[in-house]
C-alpha positions in Angstrom: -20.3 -19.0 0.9 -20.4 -18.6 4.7 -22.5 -15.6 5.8 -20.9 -12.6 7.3 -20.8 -12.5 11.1 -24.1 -11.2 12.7 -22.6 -8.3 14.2 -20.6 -6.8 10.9 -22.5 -3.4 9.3 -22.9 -4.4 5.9 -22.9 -0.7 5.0 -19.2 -0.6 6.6 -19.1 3.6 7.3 -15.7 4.9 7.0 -14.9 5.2 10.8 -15.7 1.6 11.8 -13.5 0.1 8.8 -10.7 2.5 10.5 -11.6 0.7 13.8 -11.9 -2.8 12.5 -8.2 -1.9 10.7 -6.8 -1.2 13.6 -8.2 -3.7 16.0 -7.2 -6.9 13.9 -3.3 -7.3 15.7 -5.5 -7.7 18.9 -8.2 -10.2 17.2 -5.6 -12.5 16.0 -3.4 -12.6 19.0 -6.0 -13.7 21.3 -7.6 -15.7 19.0 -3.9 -17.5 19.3 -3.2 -16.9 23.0 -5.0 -20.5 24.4 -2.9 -22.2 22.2 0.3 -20.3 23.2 -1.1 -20.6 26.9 -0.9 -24.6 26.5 2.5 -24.6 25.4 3.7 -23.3 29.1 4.2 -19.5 27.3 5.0 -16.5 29.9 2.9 -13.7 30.9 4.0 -10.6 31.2 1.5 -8.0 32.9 1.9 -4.0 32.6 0.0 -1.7 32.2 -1.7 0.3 29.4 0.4 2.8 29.3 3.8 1.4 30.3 4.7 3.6 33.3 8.4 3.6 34.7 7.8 0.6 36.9 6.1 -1.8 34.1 8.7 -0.4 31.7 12.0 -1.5 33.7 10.6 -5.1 34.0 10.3 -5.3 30.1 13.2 -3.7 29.8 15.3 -6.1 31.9 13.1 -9.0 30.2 14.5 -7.7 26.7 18.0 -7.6 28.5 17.6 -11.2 29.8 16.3 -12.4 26.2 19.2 -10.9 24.4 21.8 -12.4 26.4 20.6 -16.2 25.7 21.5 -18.5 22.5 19.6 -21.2 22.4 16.0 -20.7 21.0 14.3 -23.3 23.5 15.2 -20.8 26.1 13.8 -17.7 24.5 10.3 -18.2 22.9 8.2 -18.1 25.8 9.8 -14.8 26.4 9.5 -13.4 22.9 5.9 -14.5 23.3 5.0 -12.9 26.6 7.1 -9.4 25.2 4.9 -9.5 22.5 1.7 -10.4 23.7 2.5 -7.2 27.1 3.2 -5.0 23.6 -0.1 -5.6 22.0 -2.1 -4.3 25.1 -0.4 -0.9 25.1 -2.0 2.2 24.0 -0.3 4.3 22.1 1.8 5.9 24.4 2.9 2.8 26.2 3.7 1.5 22.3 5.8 4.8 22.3 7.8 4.2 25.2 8.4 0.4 24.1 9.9 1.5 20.8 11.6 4.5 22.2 13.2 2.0 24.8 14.3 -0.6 21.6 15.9 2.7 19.7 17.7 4.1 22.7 18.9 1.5 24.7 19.2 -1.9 22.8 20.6 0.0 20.0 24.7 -0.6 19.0 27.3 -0.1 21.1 29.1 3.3 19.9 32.3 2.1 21.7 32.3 -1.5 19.9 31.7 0.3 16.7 34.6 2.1 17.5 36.8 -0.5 18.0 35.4 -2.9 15.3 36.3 0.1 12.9 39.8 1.0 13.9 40.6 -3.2 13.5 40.0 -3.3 9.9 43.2 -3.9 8.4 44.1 -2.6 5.3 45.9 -6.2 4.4 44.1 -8.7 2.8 44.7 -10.9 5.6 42.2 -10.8 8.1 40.4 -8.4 6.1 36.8 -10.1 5.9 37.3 -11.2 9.8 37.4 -7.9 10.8 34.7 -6.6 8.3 32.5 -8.9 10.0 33.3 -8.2 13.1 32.0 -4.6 12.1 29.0 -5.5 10.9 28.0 -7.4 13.8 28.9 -4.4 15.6 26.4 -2.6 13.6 23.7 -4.4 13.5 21.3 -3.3 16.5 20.5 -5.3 19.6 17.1 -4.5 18.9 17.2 -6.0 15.5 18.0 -9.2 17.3 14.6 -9.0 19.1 12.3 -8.1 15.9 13.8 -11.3 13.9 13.0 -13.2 17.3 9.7 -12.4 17.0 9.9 -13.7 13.7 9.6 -17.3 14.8 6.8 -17.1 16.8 3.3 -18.3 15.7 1.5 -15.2 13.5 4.7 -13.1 14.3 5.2 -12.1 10.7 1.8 -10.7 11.3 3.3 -9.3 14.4 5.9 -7.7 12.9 4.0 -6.2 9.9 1.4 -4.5 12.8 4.4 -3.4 14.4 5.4 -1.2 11.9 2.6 0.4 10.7 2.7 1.4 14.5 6.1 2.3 14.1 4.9 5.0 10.9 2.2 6.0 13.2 4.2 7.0 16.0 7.7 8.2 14.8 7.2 11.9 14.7 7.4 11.6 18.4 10.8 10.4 18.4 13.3 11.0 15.6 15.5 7.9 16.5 12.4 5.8 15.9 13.0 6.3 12.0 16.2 4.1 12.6 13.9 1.5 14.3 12.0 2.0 11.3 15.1 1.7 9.0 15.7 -1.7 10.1 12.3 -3.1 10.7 11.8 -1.9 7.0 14.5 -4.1 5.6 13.8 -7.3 7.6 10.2 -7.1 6.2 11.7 -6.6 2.7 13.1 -9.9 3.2 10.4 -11.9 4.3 8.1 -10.8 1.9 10.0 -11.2 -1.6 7.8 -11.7 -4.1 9.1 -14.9 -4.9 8.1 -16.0 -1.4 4.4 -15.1 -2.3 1.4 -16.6 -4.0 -1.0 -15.3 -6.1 -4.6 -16.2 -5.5 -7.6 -15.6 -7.2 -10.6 -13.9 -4.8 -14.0 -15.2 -5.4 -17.6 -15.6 -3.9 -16.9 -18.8 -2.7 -14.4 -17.8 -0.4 -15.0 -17.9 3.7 -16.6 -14.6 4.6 -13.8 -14.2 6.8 -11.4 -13.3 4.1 -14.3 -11.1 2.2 -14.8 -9.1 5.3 -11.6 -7.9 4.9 -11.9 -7.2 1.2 -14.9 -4.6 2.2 -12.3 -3.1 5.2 -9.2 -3.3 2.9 -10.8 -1.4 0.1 -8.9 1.8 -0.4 -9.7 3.5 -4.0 -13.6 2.9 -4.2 -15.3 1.7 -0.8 -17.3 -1.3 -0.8 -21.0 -0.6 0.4 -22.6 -3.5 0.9 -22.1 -7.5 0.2 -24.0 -7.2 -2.9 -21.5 -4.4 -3.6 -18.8 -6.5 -3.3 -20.6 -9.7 -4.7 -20.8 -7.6 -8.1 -17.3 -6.8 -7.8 -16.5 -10.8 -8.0 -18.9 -11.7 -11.1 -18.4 -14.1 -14.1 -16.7 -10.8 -15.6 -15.0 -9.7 -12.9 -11.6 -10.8 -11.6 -9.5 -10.2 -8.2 -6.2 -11.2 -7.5 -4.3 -11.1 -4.0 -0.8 -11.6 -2.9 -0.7 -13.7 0.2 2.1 -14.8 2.3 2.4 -18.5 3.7 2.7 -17.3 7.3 -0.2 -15.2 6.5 -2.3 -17.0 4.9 -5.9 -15.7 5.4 -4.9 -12.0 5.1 -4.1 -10.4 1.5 -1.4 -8.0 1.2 -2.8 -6.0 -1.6 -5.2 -7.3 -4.3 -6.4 -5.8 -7.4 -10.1 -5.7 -9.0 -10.3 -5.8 -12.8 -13.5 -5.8 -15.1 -13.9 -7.6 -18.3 -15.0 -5.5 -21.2 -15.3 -4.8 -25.0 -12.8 -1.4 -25.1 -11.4 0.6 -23.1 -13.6 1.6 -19.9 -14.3 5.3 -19.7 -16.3 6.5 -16.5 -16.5 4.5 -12.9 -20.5 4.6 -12.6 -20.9 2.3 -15.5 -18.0 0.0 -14.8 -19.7 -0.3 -11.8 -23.0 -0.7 -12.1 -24.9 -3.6 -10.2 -27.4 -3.6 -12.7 -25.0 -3.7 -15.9 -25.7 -7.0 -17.6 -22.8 -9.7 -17.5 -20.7 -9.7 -20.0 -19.1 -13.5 -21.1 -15.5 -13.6 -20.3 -14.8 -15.3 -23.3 -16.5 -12.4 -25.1 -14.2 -9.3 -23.5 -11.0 -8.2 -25.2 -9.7 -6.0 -22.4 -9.0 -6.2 -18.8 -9.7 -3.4 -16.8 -7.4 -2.7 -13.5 -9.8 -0.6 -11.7 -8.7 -0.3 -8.0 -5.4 -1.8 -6.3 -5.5 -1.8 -2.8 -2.7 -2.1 -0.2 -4.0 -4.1 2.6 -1.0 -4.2 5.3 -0.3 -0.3 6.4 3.1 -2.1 7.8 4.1 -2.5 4.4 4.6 0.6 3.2 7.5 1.4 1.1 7.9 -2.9 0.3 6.4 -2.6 -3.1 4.3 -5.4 -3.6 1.8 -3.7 -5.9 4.2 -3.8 -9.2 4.5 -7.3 -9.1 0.9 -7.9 -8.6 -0.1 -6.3 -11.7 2.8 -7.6 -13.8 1.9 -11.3 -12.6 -1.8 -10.6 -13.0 -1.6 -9.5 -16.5 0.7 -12.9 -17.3 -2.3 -14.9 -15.3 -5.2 -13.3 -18.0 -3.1 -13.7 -20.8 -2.9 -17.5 -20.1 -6.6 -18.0 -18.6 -8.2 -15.7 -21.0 -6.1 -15.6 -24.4 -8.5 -13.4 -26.5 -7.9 -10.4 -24.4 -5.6 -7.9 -26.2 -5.8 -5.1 -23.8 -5.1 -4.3 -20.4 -5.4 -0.8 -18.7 -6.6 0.7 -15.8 -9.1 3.4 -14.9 -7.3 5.3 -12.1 -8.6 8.4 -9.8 -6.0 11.4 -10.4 -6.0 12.4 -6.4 -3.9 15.5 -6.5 -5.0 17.1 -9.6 -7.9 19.5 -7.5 -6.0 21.2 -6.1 -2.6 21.4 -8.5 -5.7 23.2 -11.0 -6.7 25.6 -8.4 -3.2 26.9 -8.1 -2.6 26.7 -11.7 -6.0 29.0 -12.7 -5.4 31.1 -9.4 -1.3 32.3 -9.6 0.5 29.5 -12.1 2.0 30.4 -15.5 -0.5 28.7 -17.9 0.5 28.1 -21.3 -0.9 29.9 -24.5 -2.8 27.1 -25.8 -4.5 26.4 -22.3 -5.7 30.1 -21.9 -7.2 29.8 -25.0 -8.9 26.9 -24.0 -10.3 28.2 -21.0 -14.3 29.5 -21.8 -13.6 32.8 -19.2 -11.2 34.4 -17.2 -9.4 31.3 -15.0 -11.1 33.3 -11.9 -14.3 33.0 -13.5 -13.8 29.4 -14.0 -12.6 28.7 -10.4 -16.2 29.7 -9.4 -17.3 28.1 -12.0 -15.8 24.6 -10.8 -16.8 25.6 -7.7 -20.7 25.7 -8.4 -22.0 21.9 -7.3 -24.0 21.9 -10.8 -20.8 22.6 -12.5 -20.5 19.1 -13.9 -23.2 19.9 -16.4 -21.0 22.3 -18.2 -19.0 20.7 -20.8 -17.3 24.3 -21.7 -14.7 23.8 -19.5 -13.9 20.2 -21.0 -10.8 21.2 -23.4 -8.9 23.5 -21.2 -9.4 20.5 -18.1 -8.1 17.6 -20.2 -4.9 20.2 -21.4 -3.8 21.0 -18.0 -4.7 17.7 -16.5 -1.9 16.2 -18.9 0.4 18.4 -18.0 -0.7 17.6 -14.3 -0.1 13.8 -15.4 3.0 14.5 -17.3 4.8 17.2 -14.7 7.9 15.8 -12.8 8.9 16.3 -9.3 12.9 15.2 -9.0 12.7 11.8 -10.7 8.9 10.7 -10.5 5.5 12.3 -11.6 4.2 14.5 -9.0 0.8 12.4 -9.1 1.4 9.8 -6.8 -1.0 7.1 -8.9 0.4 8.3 -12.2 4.3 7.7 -10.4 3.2 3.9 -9.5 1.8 3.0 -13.1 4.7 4.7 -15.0 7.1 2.9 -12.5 5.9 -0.1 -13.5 5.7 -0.1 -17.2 2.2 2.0 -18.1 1.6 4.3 -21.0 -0.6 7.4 -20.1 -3.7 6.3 -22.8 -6.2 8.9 -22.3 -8.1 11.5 -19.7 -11.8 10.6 -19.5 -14.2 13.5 -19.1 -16.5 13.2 -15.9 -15.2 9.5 -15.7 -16.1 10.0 -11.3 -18.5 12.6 -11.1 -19.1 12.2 -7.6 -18.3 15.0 -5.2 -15.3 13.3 -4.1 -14.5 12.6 -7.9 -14.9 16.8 -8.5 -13.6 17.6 -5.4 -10.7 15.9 -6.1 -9.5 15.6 -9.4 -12.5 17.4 -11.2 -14.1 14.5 -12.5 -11.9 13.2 -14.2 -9.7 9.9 -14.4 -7.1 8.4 -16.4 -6.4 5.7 -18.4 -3.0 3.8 -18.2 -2.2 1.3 -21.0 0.3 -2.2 -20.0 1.7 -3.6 -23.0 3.1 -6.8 -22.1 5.8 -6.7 -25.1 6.7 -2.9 -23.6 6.7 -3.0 -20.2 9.6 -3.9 -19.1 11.9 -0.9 -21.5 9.3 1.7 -20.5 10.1 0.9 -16.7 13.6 1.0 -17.4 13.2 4.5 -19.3 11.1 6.1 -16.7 13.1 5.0 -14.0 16.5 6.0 -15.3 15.8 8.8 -17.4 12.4 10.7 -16.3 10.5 8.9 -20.3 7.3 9.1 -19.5 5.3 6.9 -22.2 2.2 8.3 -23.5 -0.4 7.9 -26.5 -0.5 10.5 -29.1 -3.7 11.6 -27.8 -2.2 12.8 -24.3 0.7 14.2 -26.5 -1.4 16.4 -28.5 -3.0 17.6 -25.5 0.3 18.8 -24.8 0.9 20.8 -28.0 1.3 24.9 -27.3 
């Protein structure tokens, strides 16, 4: 394996992976610019922060662009529009966006007329419905599938949303940017368009780097860290796209055990012996990881685990189980209203070793984790936590993605992360989803269209009043 650049903090704190997130559009783009330089690209120099006089020479750029057909004619512009774009702060990326949502958006008069010409006949019917459609499709639509075609501008475009979530409070009409932007990206990255690749040691540290910065459920600290994480009885698995092919989408970590894992601190311990893949019977989804903020809301990560789990059956055929050990984020501070004002049910009070203010405090104590009194009436409510809808999902947002996709709830492991953010968070404790290939795909169905949420009979009799 290549060694990590010089200048990279193998301990990665929190802050710089924020910075290093952030700064890649910029990294890529100039690592591309000499070549897009040779090719007799544009320029197209403003300012920071886009002030009025840099802004109408963009906007009669865009205006300019728009207005031409053949694509010879319009790259170099796309190019230079994009490249000006990526050395704006934030609020000269606000004023570009604002400017693509106000002014190159459709034309309420065409609309108009486009509408009134549908003809209820069957004749002409489809001419006109098109007609309408091409009335409502944006101008500024036009412009992001342009920037489609250039070199890295899938890239481009995926940056350019999560800029587009970051910034759209300031402007309501930049949700319908978003709206848009949203469904192009749907299309490009289909999962059918994707490929599933297997992370390991031996790749260039280029693409581990990001592994370490990507790493979203539990951080990374060091290459050792991460060189334990892609052992002989380890496994990760990435989505990539072809026009983004050094930079995962989301990828999931899974360790190979005998049974089902119950606490993080073990599963991953550096100093844990190896286990022989051919020796483990379950597979072990501990952290999926979206890598792309710009992809938010294109739900990649179902897909991952589903093709995953069809990828170990067929390299590893003696494994029987797959599940995941999975933080329970919102659970905290769901308990604290529950013991503080909620209507708790007979079974839990019973449950509970003192009065639920007394057991606030208790929780609150940083020793608290050495008190297994508390251990009955935690797992009851946490099911109900787990198993507590909110309109048609679970309230938990991790419990919502596993159900989605065809999980059972298996079991709530005691102290399974008793670190402070573990206790802070979801009191220690984790939870344990169960894929059964043969089920997945009715439990899905019956979640999504009914509210079923699968469980073992353990969870269920944690349930019992």
């Amino acid at each position: 394996m290549t060694t990590p650049p010089e200048d990279f903090d193998t301990q990665l704190p929190a802050r710089r992976r924020a910075a290093w997130i952030y700064d890649a559009p910029r990294r890529w783009w100039r690592d591309s610019r000499p070549l897009r330089r040779r090719s007799g690209a544009a320029h197209l120099a403003v300012a920071p922060t886009l002030p009025e006089r840099d802004l109408v020479r963009v906007r009669s750029v865009v205006a300019n662009l728009l207005g031409r057909h053949h694509p010879s004619t319009q790259r170099d512009e796309v190019g230079a529009i994009a490249e000006a774009y990526l050395g704006l702060n934030d609020d000269g990326r606000t004023s570009f966006l604002r400017m693509l949502a106000h002014e190159f958006w459709t034309d309420a008069a065409a609309v108009d007329a486009a509408a009134a010409a549908l003809d209820p006949a069957p004749t002409g019917r489809r001419a006109a419905e098109q007609a309408l459609r091409e009335a409502l499709t944006p101008a500024a639509t036009h412009l992001l599938h342009l920037f489609t075609g250039l070199e890295s501008g899938v890239k481009f475009l995926v940056d350019l949303r999560a800029d587009l979530l970051r910034l759209r409070d300031r402007d309501p009409e930049l949700s319908d940017l978003d709206v848009e932007l949203k469904a192009h990206l749907v299309t490009l990255f289909d999962v059918g368009l994707l490929s599933l690749r297997r992370i390991t040691w031996d790749e260039p540290a280029s693409l581990l780097e990001k592994l370490i910065a990507y790493e979203a459920v539990h951080a990374i600290d060091s290459w050792a860290d991460l060189k334990n994480r892609l052992d002989s009885d380890r496994r990760c698995y990435a989505f990539l796209h072809p026009a983004m092919p050094e930079e995962p989408l989301v990828f999931v970590e899974i360790a190979l055990t005998r049974g089902l894992a119950d606490n993080l601190p073990d599963l991953l311990d550096e100093d844990a012996p190896d286990l022989s893949p051919t020796d483990a019977d379950t597979a072990i989804f501990y952290s999926i990881s979206n890598c792309q903020p710009g992809l938010a809301g294109v739900n990649l990560g179902n897909a991952l685990i589903k093709q995953v789990v069809e990828q170990l059956r067929v390299d590893l055929p003696d494994l029987d189980t797959f599940a995941t050990l999975s933080p329970i984020p919102g659970f905290g501070r769901w308990l604290e209203a529950e013991l503080r004002g909620g209507q708790l049910r007979d079974a839990e009070r019973y449950l509970l070793p003192a009065a639920p203010q007394r057991v606030l405090e208790r929780l609150a104590d940083a020793n608290w984790a050495s008190d297994d009194s508390v251990e009955p009436a935690l797992r009851a409510l946490c099911a109900r936590y787990l198993t507590t809808g909110l309109a048609d999902r679970a309230i938990d947002p991790v419990a919502n993605f596993h159900l989605a996709n065809g999980a059972a709830i298996e079991q709530i492991n005691w102290m399974a992360d008793p670190s402070e953010m573990g206790r802070r968070s979801s009191a220690g404790l984790m939870a344990t989803y169960r894929y059964e290939p043969e089920h997945i795909a009715e439990r899905a169905e019956a979640y999504a269209s009914r509210g079923e949420i699968a469980m073992s009979h353990f969870v269920r009799d944690l349930l019992k009043d």
